[in-house]
N, CA and C atoms as an extended XYZ file, in Angstrom:
450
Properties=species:S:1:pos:R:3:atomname:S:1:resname:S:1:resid:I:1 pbc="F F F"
N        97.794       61.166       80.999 N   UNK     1
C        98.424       61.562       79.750 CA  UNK     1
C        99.668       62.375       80.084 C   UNK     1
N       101.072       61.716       79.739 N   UNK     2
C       102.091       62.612       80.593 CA  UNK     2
C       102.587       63.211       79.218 C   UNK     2
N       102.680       64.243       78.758 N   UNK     3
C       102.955       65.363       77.727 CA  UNK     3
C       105.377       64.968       77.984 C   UNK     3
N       105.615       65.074       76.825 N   UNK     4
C       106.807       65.228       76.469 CA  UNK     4
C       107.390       66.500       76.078 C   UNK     4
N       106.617       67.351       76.467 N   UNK     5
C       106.836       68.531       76.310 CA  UNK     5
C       107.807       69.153       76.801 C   UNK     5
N       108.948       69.779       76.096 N   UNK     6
C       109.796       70.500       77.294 CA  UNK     6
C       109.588       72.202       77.485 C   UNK     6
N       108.916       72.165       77.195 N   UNK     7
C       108.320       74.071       77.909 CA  UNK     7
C       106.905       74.314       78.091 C   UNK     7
N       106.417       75.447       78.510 N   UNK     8
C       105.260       75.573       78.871 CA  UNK     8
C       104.484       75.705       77.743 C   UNK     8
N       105.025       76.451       77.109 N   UNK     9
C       103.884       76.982       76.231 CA  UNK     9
C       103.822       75.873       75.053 C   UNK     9
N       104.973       74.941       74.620 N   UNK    10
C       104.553       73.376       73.797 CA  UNK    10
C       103.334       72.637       74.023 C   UNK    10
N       103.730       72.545       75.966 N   UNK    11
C       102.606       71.889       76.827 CA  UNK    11
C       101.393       72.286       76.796 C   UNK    11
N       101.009       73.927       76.464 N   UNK    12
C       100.288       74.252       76.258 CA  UNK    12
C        99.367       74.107       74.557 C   UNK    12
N        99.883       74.147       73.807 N   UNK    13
C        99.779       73.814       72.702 CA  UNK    13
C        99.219       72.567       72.262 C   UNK    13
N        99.584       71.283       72.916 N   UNK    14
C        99.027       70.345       73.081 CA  UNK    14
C        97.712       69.989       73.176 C   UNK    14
N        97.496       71.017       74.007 N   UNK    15
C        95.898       70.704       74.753 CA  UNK    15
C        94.909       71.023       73.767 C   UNK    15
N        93.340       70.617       73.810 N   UNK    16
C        92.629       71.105       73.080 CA  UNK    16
C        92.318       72.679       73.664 C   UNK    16
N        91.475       73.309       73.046 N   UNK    17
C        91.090       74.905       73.435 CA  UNK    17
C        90.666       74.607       74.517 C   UNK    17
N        89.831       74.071       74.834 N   UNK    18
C        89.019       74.069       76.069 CA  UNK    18
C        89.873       73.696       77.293 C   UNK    18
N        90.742       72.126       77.267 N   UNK    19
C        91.590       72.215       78.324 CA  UNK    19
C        92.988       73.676       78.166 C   UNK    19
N        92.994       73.878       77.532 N   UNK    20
C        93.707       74.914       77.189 CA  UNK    20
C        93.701       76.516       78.078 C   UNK    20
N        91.928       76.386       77.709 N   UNK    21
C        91.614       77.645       78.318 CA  UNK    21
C        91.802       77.517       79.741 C   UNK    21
N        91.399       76.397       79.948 N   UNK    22
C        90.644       76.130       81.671 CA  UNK    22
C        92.194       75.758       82.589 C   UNK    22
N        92.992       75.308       81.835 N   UNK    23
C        94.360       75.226       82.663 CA  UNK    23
C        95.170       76.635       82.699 C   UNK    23
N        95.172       77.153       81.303 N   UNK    24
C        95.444       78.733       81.778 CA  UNK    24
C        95.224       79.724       82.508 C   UNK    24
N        93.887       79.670       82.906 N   UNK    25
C        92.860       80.410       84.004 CA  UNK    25
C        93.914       80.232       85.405 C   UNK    25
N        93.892       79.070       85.854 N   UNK    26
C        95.100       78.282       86.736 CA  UNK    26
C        96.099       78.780       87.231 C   UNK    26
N        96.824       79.031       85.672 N   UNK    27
C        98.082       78.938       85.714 CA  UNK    27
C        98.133       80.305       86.035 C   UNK    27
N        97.779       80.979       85.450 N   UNK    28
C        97.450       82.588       85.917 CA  UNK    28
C        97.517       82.631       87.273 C   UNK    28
N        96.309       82.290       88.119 N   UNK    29
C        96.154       82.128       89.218 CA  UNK    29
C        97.494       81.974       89.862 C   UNK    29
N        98.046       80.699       89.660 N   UNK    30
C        99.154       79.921       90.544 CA  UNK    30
C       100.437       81.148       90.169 C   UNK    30
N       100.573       81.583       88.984 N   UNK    31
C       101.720       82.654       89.292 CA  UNK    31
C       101.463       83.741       89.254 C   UNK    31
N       100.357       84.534       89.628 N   UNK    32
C        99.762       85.749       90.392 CA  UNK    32
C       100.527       85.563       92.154 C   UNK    32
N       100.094       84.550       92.601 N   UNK    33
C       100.050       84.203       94.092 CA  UNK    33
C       101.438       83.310       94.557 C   UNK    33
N       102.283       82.839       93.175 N   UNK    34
C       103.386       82.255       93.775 CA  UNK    34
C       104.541       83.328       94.258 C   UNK    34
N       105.032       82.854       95.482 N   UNK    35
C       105.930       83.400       96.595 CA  UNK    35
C       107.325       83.047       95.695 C   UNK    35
N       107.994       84.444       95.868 N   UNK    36
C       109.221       84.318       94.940 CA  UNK    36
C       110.364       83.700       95.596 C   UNK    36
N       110.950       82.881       94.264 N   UNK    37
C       112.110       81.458       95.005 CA  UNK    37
C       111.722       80.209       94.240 C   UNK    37
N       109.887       80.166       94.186 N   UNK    38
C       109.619       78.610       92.975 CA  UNK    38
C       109.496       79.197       91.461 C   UNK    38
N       109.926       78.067       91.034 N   UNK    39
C       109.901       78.586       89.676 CA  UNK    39
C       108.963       77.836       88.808 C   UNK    39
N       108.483       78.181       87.668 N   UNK    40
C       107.795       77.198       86.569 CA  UNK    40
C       108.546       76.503       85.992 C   UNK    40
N       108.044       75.157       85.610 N   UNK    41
C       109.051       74.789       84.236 CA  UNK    41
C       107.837       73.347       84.097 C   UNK    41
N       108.175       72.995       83.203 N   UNK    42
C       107.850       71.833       82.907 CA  UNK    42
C       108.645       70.359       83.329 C   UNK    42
N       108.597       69.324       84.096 N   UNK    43
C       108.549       68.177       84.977 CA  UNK    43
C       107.568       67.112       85.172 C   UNK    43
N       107.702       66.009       84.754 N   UNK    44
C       106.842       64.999       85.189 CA  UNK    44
C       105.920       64.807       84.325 C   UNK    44
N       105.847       65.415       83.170 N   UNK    45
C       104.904       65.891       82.461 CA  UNK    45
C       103.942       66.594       82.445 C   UNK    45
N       103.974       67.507       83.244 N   UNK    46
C       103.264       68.752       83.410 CA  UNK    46
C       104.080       69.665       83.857 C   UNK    46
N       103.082       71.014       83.764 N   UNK    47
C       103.251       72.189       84.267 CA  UNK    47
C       103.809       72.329       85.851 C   UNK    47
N       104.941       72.173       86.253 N   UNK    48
C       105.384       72.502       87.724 CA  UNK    48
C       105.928       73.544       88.234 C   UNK    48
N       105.206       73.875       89.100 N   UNK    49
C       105.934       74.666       90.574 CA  UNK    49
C       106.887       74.302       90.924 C   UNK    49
N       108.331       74.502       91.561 N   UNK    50
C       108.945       73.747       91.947 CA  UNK    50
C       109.992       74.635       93.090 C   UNK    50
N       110.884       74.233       93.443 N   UNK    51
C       111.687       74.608       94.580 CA  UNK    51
C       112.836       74.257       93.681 C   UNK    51
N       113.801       75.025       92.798 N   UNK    52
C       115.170       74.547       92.014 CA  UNK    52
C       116.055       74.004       93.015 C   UNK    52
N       116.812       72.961       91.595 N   UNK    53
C       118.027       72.308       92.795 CA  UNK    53
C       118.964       73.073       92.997 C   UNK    53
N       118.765       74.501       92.663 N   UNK    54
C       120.319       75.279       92.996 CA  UNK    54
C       119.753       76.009       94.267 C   UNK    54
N       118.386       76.349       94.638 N   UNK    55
C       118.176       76.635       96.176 CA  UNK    55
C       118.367       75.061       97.031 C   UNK    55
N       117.713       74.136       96.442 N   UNK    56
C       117.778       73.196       97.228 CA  UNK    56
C       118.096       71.734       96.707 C   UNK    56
N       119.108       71.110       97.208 N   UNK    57
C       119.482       70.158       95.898 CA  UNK    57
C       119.077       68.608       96.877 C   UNK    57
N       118.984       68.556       97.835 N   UNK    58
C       118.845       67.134       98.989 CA  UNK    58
C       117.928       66.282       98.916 C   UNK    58
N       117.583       66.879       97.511 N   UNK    59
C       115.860       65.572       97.378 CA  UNK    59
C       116.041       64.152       97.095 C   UNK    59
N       115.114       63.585       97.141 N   UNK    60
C       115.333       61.903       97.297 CA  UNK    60
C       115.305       61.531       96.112 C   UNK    60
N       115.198       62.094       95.211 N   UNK    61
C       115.350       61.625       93.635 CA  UNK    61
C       116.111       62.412       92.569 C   UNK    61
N       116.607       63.826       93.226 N   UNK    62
C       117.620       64.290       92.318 CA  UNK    62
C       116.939       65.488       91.325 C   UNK    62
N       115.678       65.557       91.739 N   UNK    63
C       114.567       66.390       90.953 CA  UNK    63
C       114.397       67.736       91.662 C   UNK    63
N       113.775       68.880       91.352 N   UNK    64
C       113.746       69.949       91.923 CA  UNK    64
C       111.959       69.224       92.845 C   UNK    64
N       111.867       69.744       93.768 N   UNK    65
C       110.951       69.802       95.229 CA  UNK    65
C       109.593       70.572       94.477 C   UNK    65
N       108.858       69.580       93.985 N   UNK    66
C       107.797       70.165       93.215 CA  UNK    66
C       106.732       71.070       94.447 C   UNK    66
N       105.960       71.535       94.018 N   UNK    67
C       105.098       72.797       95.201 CA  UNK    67
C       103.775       72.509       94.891 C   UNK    67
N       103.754       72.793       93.441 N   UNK    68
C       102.221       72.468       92.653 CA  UNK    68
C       102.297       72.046       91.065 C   UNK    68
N       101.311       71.818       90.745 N   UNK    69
C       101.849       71.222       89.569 CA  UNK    69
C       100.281       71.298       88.195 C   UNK    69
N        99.724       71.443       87.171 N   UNK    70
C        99.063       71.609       86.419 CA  UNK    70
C        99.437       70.331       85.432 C   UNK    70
N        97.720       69.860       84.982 N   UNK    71
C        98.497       68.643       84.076 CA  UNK    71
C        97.042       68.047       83.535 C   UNK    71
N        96.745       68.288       82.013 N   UNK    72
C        95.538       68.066       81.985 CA  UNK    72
C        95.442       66.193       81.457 C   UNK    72
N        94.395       65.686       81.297 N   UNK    73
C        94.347       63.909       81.160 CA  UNK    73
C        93.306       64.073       80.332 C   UNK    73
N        92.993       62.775       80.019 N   UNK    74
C        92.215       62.463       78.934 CA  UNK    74
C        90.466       63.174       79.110 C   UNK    74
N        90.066       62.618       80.552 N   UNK    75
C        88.910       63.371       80.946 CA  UNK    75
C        89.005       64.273       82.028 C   UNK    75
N        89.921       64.868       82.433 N   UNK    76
C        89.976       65.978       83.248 CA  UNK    76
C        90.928       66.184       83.687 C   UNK    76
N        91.082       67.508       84.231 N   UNK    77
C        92.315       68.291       84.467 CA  UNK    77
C        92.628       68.038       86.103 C   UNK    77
N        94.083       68.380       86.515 N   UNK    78
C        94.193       67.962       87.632 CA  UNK    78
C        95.171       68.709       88.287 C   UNK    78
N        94.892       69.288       89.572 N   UNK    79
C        95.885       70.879       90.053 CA  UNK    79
C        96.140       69.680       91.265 C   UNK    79
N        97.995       69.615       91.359 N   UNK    80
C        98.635       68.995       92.739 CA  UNK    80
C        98.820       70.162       93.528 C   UNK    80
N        98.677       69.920       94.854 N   UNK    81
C        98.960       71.060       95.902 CA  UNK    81
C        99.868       70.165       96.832 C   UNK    81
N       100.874       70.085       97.207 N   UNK    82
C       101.884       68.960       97.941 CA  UNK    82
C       101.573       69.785       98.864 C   UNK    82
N       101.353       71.068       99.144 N   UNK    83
C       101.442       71.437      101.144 CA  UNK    83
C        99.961       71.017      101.752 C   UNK    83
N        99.024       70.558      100.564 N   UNK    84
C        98.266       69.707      101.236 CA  UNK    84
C        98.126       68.684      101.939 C   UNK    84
N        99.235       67.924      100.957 N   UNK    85
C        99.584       66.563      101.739 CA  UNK    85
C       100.588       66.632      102.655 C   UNK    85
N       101.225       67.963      103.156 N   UNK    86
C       102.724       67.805      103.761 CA  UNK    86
C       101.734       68.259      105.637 C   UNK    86
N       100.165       68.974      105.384 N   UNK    87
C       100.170       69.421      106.376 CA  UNK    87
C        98.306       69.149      106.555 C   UNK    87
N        97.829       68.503      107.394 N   UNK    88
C        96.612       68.253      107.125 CA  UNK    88
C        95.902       69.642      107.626 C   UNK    88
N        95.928       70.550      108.501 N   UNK    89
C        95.589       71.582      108.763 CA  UNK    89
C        95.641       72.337      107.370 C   UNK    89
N        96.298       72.323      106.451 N   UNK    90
C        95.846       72.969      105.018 CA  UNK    90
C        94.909       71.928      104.719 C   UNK    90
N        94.929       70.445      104.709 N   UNK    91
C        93.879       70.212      103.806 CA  UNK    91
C        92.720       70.175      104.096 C   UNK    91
N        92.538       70.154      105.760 N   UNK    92
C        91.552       70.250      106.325 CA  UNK    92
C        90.688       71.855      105.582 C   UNK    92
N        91.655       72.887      105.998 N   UNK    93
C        91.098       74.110      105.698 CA  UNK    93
C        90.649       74.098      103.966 C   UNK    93
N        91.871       73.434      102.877 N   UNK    94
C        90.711       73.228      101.399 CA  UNK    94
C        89.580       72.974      101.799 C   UNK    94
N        89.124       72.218      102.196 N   UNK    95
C        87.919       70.894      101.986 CA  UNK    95
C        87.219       71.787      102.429 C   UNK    95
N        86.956       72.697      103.179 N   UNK    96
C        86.300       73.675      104.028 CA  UNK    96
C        85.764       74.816      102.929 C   UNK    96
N        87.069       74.814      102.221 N   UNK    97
C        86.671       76.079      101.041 CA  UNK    97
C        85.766       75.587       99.965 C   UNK    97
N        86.446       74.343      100.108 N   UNK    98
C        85.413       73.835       99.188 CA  UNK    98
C        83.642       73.724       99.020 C   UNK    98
N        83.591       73.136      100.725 N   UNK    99
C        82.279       73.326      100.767 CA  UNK    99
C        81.554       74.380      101.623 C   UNK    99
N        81.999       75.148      101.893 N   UNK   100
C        81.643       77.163      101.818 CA  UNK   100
C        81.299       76.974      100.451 C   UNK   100
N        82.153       76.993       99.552 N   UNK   101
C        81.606       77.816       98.040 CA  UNK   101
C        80.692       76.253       97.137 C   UNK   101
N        80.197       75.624       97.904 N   UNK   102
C        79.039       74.736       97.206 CA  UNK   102
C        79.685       73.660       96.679 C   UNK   102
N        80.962       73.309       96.272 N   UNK   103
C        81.581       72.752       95.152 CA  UNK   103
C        81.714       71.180       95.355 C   UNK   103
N        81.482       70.248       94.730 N   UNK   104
C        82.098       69.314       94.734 CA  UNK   104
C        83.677       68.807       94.595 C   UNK   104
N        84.262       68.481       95.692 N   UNK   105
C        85.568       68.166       96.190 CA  UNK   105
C        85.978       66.651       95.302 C   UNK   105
N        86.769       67.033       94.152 N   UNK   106
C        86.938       65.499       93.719 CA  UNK   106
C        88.667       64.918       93.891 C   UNK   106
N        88.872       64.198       95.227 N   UNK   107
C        90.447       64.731       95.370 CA  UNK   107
C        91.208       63.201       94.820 C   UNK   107
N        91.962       63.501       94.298 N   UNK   108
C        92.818       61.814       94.175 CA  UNK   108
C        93.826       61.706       95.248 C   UNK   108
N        94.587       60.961       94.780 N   UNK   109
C        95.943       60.807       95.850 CA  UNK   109
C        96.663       61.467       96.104 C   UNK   109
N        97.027       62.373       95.045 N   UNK   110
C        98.125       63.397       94.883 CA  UNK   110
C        97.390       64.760       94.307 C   UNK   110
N        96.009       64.908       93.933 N   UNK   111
C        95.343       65.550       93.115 CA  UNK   111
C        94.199       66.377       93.672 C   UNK   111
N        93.544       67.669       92.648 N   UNK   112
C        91.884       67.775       92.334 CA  UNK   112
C        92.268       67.486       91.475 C   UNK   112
N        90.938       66.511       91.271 N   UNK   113
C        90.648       66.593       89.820 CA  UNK   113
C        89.351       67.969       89.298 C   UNK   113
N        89.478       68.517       88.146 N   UNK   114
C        88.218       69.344       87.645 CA  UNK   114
C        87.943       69.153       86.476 C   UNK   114
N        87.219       69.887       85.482 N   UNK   115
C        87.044       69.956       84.297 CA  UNK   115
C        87.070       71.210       83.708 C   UNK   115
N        86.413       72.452       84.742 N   UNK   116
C        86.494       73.483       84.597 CA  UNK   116
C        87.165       74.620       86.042 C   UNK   116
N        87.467       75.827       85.796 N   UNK   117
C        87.612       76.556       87.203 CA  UNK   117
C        86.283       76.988       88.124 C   UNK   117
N        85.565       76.737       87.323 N   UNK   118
C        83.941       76.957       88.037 CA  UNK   118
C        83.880       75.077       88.949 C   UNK   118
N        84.785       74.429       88.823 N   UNK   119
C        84.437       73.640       90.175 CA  UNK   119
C        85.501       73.861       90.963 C   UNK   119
N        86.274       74.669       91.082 N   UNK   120
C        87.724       75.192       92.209 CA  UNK   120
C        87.540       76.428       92.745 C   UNK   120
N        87.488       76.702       93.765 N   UNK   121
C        87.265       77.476       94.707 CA  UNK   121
C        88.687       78.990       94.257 C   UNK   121
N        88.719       79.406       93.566 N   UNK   122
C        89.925       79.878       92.740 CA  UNK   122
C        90.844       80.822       93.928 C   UNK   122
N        90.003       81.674       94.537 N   UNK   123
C        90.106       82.687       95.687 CA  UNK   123
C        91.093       81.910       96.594 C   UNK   123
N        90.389       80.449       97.161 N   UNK   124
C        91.250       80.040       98.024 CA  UNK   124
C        92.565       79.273       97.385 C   UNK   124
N        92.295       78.980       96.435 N   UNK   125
C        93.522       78.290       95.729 CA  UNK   125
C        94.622       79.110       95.758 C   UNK   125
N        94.168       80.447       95.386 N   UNK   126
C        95.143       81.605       95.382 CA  UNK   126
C        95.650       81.737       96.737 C   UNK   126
N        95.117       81.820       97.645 N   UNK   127
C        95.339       82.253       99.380 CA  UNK   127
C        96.416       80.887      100.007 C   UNK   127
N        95.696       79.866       99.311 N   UNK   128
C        96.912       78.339       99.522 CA  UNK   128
C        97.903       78.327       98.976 C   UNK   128
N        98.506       78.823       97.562 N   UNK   129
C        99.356       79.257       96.871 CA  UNK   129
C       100.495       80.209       97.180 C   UNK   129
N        99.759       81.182       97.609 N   UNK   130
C       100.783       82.132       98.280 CA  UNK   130
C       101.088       82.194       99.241 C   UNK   130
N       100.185       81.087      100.595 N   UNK   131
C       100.602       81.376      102.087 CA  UNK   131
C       101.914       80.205      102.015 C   UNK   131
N       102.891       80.081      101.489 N   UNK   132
C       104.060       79.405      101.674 CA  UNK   132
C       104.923       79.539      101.208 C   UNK   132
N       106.502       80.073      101.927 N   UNK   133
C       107.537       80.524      100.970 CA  UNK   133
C       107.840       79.233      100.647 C   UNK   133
N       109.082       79.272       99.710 N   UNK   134
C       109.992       78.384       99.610 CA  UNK   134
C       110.997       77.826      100.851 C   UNK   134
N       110.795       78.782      101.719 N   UNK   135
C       111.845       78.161      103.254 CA  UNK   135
C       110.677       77.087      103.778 C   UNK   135
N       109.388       77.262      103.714 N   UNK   136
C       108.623       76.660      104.757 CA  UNK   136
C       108.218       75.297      104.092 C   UNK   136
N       108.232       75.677      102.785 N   UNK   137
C       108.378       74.468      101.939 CA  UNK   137
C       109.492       73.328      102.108 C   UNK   137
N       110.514       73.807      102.337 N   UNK   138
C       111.790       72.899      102.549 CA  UNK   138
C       111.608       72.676      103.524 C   UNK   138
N       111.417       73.113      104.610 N   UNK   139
C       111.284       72.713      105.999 CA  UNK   139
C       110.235       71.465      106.067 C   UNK   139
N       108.840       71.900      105.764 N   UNK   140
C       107.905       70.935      105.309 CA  UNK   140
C       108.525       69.179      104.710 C   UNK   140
N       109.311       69.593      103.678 N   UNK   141
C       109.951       68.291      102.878 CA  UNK   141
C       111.036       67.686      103.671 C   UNK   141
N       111.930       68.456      104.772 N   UNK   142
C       112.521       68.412      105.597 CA  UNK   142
C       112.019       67.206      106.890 C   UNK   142
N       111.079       67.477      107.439 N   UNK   143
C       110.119       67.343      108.270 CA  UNK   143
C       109.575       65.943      107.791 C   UNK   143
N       108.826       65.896      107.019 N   UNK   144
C       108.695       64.574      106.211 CA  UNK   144
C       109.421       63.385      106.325 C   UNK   144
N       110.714       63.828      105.562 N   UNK   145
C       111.891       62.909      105.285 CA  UNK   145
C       111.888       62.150      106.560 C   UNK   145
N       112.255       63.381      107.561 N   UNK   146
C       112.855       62.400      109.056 CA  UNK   146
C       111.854       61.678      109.320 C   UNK   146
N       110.261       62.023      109.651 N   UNK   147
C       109.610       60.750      109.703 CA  UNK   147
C       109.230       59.434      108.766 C   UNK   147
N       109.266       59.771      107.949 N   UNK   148
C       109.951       58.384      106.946 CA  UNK   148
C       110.510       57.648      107.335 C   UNK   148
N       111.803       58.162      107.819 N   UNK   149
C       112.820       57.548      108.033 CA  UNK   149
C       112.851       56.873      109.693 C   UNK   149
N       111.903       57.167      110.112 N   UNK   150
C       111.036       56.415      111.848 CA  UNK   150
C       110.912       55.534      111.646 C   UNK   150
């Protein structure tokens, strides 16, 4: 469900109470622990983290360098973490948090999926959130590119 929303709190509005509540919990979270330099805004149709194109403009589509991203769907909500996918030693270490704290790990391609914050490990979400500036991030997307391009 990609929302046409152009601000947060529209996007928010949208939702029923319940995804409402349970993505706010989140969002809290994600900008308690975000490292200053990303900003919020709304992108893609959701709630994004992002890296602006006025720190960094070299992306492959002309878009600001998303970080994380909030975005609820028809049956469940879904938190992107891209330094998961940029570095398997983070995702290795999620999956770990995950099952330390009991939880069922439901990951998509680009995604968790949840329904509530009682299946997300919130503590570590927070600790994954904040262990990355915006330099290490670019570097990361940096890093990427050239092997792509192998």
């Amino acid at each position: 469900m990609r929302s046409k929303a152009t601000g947060v709190n529209e996007y928010l509005s949208e939702l029923d109470p319940a995804q409402k509540q349970e993505i706010s919990k989140v969002r809290a979270l994600i900008i308690k622990n975000l490292n200053k330099g990303f900003v919020e805004s709304m992108n893609w149709g959701m709630i994004s983290y992002e890296v602006p194109l006025k720190t960094f403009a070299e992306t492959y589509n002309g878009k600001p360098l998303m970080y994380a991203a909030l975005a609820a769907n028809k049956d469940h909500l879904s938190l992107y973490l891209t330094t998961m996918y940029a570095d398997p030693e983070i995702k290795d270490w999620l999956v770990g948090q995950f099952e330390e704290a009991g939880l069922e790990l439901d990951l998509g391609e680009s995604c968790i999926r949840f329904n509530t914050t009682e299946d997300l490990p919130m503590e570590a979400i927070g600790k994954l959130i904040n262990q990355t500036t915006v330099d290490q991030f670019v570097s990361y997307f940096k890093r990427s590119r050239r092997k792509s391009r192998k």
